[in-house]
C-alpha positions in Angstrom: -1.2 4.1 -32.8 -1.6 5.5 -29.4 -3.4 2.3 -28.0 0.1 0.6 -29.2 2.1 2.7 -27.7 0.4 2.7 -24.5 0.5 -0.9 -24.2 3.3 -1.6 -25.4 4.8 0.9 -22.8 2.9 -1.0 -20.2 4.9 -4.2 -20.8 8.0 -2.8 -21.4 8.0 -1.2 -18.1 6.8 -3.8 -16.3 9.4 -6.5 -18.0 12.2 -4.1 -16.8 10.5 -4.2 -13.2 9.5 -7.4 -13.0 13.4 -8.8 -14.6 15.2 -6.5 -12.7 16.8 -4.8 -15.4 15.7 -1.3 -13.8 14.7 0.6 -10.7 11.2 1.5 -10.4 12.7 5.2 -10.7 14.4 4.7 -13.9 11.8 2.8 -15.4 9.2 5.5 -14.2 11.0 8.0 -15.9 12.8 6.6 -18.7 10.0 4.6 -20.5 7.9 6.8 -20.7 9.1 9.7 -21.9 10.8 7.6 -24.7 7.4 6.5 -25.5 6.0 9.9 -25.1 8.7 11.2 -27.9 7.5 8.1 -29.7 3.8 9.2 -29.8 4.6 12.6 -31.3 4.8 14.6 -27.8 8.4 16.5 -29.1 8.8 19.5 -26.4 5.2 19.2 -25.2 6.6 16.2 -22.8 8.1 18.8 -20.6 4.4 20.0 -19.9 2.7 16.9 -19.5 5.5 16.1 -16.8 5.1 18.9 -15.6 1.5 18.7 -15.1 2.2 15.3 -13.5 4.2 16.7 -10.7 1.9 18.9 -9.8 -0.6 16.3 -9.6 1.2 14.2 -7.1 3.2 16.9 -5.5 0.5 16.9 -2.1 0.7 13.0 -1.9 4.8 13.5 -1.8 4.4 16.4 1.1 2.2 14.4 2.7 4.8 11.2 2.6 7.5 13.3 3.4 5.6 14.7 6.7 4.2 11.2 7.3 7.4 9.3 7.3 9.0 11.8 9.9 6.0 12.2 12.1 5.2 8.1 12.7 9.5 8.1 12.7 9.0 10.3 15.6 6.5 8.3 17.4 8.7 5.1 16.8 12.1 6.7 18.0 10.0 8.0 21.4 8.4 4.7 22.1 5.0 4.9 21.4 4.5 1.8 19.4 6.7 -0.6 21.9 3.9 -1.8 24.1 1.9 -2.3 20.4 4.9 -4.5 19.7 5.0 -6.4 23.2 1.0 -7.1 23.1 1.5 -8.6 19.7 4.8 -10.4 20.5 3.0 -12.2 23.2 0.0 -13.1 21.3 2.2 -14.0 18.5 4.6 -16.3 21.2 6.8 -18.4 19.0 4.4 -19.2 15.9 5.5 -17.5 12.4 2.3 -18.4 11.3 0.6 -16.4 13.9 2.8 -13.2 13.2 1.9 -13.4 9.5 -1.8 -13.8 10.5 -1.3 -10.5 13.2 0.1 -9.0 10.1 -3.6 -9.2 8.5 -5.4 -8.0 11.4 -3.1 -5.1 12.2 -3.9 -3.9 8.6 -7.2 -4.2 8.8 -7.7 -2.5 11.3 -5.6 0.0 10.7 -7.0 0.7 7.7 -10.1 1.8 9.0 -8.6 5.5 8.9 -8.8 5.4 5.3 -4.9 6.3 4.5 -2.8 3.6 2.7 0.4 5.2 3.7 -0.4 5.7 7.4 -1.7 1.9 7.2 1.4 0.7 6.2 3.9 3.4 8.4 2.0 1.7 11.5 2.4 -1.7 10.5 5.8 -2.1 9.1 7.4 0.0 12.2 5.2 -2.2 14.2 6.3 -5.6 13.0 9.0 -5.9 10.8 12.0 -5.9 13.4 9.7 -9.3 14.4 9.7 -10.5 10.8 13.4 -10.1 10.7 14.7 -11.5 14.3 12.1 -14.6 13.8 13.5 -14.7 10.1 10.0 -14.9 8.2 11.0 -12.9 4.8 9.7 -9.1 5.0 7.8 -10.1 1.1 5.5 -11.5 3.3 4.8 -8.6 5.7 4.7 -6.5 2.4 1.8 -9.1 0.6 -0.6 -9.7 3.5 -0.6 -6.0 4.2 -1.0 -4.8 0.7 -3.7 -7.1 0.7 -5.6 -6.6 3.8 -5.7 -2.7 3.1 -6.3 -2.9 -0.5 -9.4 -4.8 0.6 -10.2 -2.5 2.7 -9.7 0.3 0.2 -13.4 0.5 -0.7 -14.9 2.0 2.5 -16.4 5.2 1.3 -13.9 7.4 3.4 -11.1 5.6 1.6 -11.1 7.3 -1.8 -12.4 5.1 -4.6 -16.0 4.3 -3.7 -16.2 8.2 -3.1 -14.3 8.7 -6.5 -17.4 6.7 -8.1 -20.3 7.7 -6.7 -19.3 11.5 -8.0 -18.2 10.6 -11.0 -21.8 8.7 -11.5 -23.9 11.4 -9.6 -25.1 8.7 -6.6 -24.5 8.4 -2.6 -21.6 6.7 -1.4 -23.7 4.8 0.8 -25.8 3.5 -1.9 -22.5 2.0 -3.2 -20.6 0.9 -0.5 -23.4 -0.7 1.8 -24.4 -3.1 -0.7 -20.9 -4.3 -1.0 -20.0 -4.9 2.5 -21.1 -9.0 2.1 -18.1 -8.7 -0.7 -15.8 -6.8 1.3 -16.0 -9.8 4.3 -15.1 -12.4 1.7 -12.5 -10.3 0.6 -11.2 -9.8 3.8 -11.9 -14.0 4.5 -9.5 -14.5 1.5 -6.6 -12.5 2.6 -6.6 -14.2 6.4 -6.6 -17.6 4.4 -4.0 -16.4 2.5 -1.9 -15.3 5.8 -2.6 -18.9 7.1 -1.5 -20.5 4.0 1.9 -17.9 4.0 2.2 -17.8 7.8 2.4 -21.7 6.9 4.8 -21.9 4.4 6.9 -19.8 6.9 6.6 -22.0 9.7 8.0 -24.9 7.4 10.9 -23.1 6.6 12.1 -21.4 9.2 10.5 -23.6 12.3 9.5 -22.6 15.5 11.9 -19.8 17.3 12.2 -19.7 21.4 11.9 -16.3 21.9 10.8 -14.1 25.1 9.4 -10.0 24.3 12.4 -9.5 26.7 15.1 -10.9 24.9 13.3 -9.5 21.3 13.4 -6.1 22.0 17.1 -5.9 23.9 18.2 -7.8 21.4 16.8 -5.6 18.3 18.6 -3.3 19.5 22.2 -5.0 20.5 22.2 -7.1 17.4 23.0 -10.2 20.4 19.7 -12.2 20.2 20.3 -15.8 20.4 17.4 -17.5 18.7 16.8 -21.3 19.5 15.5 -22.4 16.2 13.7 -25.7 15.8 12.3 -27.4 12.8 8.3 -28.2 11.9 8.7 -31.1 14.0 9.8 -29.0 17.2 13.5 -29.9 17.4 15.7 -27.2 19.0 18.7 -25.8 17.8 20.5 -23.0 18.0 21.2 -20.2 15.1 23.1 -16.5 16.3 21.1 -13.5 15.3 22.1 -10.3 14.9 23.0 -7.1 12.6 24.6 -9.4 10.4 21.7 -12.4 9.9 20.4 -11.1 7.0 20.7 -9.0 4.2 17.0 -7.1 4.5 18.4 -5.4 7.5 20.5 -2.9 5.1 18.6 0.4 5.2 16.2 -0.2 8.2 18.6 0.5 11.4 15.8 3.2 12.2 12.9 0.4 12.4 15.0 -2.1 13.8 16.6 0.1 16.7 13.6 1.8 17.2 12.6 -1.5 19.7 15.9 -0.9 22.0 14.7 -0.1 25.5 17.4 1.3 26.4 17.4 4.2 23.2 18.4 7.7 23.7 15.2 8.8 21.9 12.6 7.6 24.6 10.4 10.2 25.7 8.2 7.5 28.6 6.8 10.7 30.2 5.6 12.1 26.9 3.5 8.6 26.0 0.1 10.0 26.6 0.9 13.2 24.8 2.2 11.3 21.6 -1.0 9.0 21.8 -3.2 11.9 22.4 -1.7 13.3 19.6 -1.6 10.5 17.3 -5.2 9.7 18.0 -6.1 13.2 17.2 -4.3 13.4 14.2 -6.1 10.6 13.0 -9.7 11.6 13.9 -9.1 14.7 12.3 -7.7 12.9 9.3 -11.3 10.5 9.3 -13.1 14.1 10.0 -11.7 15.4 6.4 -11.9 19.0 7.8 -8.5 19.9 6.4 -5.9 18.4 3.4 -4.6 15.1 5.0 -0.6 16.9 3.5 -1.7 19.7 6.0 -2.5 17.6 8.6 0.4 15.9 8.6 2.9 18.7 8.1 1.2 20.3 11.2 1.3 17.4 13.3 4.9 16.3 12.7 5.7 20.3 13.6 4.2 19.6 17.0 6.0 16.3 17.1 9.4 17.9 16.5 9.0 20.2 19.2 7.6 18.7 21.9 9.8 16.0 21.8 13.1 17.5 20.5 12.7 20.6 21.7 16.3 21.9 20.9 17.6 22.3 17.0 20.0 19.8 16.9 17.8 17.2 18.1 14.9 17.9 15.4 17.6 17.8 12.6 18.9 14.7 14.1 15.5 13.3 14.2 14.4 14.3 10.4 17.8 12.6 9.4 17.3 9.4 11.0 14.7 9.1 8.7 16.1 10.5 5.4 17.0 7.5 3.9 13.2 6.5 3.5 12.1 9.9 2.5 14.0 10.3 -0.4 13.4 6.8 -2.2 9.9 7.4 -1.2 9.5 10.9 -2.8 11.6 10.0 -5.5 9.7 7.1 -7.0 6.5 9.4 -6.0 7.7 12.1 -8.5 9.3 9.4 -10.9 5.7 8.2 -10.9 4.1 11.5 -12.0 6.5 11.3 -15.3 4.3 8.1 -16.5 0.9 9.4 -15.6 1.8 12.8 -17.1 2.2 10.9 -20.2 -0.4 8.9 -19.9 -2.9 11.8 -19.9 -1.1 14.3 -22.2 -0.8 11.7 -25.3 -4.0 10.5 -24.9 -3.3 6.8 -24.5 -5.4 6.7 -21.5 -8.5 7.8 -23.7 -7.3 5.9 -26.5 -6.7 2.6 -24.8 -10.2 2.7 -23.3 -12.0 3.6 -26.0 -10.4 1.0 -27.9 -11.7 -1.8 -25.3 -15.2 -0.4 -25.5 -14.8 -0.9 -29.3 -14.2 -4.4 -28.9 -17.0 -5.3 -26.6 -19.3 -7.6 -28.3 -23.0 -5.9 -28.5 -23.9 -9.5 -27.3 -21.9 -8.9 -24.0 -23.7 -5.7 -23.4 -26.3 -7.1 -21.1 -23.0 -8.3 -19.0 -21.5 -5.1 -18.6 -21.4 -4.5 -15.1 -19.8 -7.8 -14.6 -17.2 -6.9 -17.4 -16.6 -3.3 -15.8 -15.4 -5.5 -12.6 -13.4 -7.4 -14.2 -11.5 -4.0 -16.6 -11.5 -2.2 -13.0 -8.1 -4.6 -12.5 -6.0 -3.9 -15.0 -7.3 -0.3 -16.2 -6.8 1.3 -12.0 -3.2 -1.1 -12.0 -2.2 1.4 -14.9 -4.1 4.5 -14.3 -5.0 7.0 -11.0 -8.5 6.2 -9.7 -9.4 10.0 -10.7 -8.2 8.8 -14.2 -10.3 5.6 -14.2 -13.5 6.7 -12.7 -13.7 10.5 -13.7 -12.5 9.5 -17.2 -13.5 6.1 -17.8 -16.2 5.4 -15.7 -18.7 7.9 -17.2 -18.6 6.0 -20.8 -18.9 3.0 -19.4 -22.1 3.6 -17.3 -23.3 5.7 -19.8 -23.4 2.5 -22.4 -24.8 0.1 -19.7 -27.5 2.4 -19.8 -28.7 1.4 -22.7 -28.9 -2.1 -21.3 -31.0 -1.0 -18.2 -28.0 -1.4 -16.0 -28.0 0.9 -13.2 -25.0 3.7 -12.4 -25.1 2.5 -8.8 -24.5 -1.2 -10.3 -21.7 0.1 -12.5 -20.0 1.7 -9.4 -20.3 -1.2 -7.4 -18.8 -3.6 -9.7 -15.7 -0.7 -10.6 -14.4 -0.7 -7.1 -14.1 -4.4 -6.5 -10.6 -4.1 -8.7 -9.1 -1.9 -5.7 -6.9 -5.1 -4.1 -5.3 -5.3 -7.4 -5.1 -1.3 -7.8 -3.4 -0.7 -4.9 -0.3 -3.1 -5.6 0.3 -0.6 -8.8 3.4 1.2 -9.0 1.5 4.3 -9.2 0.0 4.1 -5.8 2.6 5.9 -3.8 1.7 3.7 -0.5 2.6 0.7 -2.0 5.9 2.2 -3.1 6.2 3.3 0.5 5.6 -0.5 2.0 8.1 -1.9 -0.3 11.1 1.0 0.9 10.2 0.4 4.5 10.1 -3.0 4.0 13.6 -3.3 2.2 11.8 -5.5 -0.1 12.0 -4.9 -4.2 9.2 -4.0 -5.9 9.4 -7.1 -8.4 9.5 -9.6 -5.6 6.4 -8.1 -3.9 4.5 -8.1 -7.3 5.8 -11.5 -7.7 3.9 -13.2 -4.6 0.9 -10.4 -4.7 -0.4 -10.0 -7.7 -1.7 -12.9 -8.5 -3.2 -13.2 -5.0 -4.7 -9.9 -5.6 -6.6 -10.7 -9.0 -8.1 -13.5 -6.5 -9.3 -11.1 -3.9 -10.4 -8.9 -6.5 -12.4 -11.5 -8.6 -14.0 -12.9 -5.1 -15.7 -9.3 -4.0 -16.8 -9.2 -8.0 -18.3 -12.4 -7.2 -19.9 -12.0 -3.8 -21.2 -9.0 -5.3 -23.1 -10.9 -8.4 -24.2 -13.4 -6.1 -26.0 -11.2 -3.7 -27.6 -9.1 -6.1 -25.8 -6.2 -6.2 -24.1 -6.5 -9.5 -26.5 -7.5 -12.5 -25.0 -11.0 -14.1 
């Protein structure tokens, strides 16, 4: 009964996502506690809610502190010579931009943070996705991508998450794996070419200077000579009113005017000292990452708003992200409260362990790779590898199949893990973005599995995971 419920609640959350016919908030909240009722919870829902909040009540503090402390460091300037550098390197190629896109995230992601990845990123680049016209789903899918691949470094959370859960060094299973992480990472830039492509056929070419880009994100005046793939020239009027995606993201967009009230020029090395800090600290793990951020956007605040109008008017600018952020973060917790307190996720795995062939059991490892997609798309990585995880390796045991084997092949799912709606990161990309969740999930998921299955792979073909 409960393995019913539990996928069935699966699908119908994700048809109402993926049609349209809800929000990710409502459909966070309102299918699952009508399954939970379902499934005999009664009053008892109100605890395993409850319990969910509290769960993912640091990750929404440390959103709500992250959003306003990179805000900060976008309305003083900080990023603008980021933007310049990558505008001139970008020149007037889509294809180029979408590729940048992949690098940026790559890099960035070597902090380890999902959200901070994708703060950095979309502030960096999306005012250039939207004046060169290339559709923001794209920024969203090459950088989910690119940091989901990189998700597996040890400091990143789920190679960490499995190495405890299975009693082994981090290093034992992340080391092996880094031949699969390169063709993971070799499959998302090819996947920026062939989207950076697809781009540059529809849209063209654009004649554009870093000048006239960053006065005109701000004025709304750009003129934009637009050209198609054969490198004809006309001429198309940009501007506050070009597109629809630039409802919601005056902050991002303005944030590029040179000529802003905000700038603080004689505060840059201060704001990049403090940046950088904040992230080696963060790397460092010496205090909660929520902490770290509420502390640092404290500092923020005052040193560059020093009076109490201007902090207020800073957090503000910035509202309109925090709440749809926080909201489908707490939304979230509803369906993994349920999850856990019916006992679907225990249900749901057991049953697949059920159904495993004692002729597959040689092939386990290889099987745990491929389960690591869907079962960490609909439950937490603590769900998956301190509840899951254990059982499995403890049955591939009696195969002669390593731990360290099992833990390798369970994190090669993370590309397609971290496009879940339960990864609050991902639900930060798509509000920054202005994109909808469904039409990120439309283009990225599929994409994803492909990553996913090419590290799984790598990973068999090196030796590393038993066939």
């Amino acid at each position: 009964m409960l393995v019913a419920l539990g996928f069935l609640m699966v699908a119908v959350f994700m048809f109402l996502i993926m049609s349209k016919r809800a929000t990710p908030v409502v459909g966070l909240i309102a299918v699952p506690v009508a399954f939970g009722i379902a499934a005999g919870a009664g009053l008892g829902i109100g605890d395993m809610i409850t319990d969910g909040i509290k769960a993912l009540a640091p990750t929404a503090a440390l959103l709500f502190f992250a959003i306003i402390f990179f805000g900060i460091m976008i309305d003083v300037g900080l990023f603008d010579p980021l933007v310049k550098v990558i505008l001139r390197l970008v020149r007037n190629d889509p294809m180029r931009l979408v590729v940048g896109t992949a690098v940026l995230a790559m890099v960035v992601s070597l902090d380890g943070d999902g959200s901070t990845t994708f703060i950095i990123v979309t502030s960096a680049l999306l005012p250039l996705y939207l004046k060169l016209k290339v559709s923001p789903v794209v920024l969203t899918v090459v950088a989910g991508l690119s940091n989901g691949a990189m998700n597996i470094i040890p400091w990143g959370g789920p190679t960490v998450r499995a190495a405890a859960a299975l009693g082994i060094s981090p290093s034992d299973v992340f080391v092996p794996m880094i031949p699969s992480l390169v063709a993971g990472l070799v499959i998302v830039l090819l996947f920026a070419v062939q989207l950076g492509y697809s781009e540059r056929r529809r849209i063209g070419t654009l004649v554009l200077t870093s000048e006239r880009l960053l006065v005109g994100a701000g004025s709304g005046r750009t003129r934009l000579g637009s050209g198609g793939a054969d490198g004809g020239s006309g001429n198309a009027t940009g501007g506050s009113g070009d597109s629809g995606s630039d409802d919601g993201l005056d902050g991002f967009v303005d944030g590029l005017d040179p000529e802003r009230p905000t700038l603080r020029p004689k505060l840059l090395w201060f704001n990049a000292a403090l940046s950088v800090g904040l992230l080696a600290v963060l790397v460092m793990d010496v205090l909660p990452i929520p902490v770290l951020f509420m502390v640092a956007a404290s500092i923020a605040l005052m040193a560059n708003f020093p009076r109490v109008k201007e902090q207020q008017e800073a957090i503000t600018r910035h509202s309109s992200s925090i709440v749809s952020v926080v909201a489908m973060v707490f939304a979230a917790a509803v369906l993994t409260g349920v999850f856990q307190g019916t006992g679907m996720v225990e249900a749901m795995a057991q049953w697949l362990l059920e159904i495993i062939p004692a002729s597959l059991g040689p092939h386990l490892a290889v099987i745990t790779g491929v389960l690591s997609l869907p079962f960490t798309f609909f439950m937490s990585n603590d769900a998956f590898y301190f509840g899951v995880m254990p059982v499995l390796a403890e049955t591939a045991s009696t195969y002669g199949i390593e731990p360290v084997e099992m833990a390798r092949a369970s994190i090669t799912g993370q590309t397609f893990h971290m496009q879940s709606p339960l990864v609050p990161a991902i639900l930060l990309l798509v509000t920054l973005a202005g994109v909808s969740l469904a039409d990120h999930h439309r283009k990225v998921l599929w994409r994803a599995a492909l990553v996913s299955l090419t590290m799984l792979v790598v990973g068999v073909l090196a030796g590393q995971i038993p066939m």
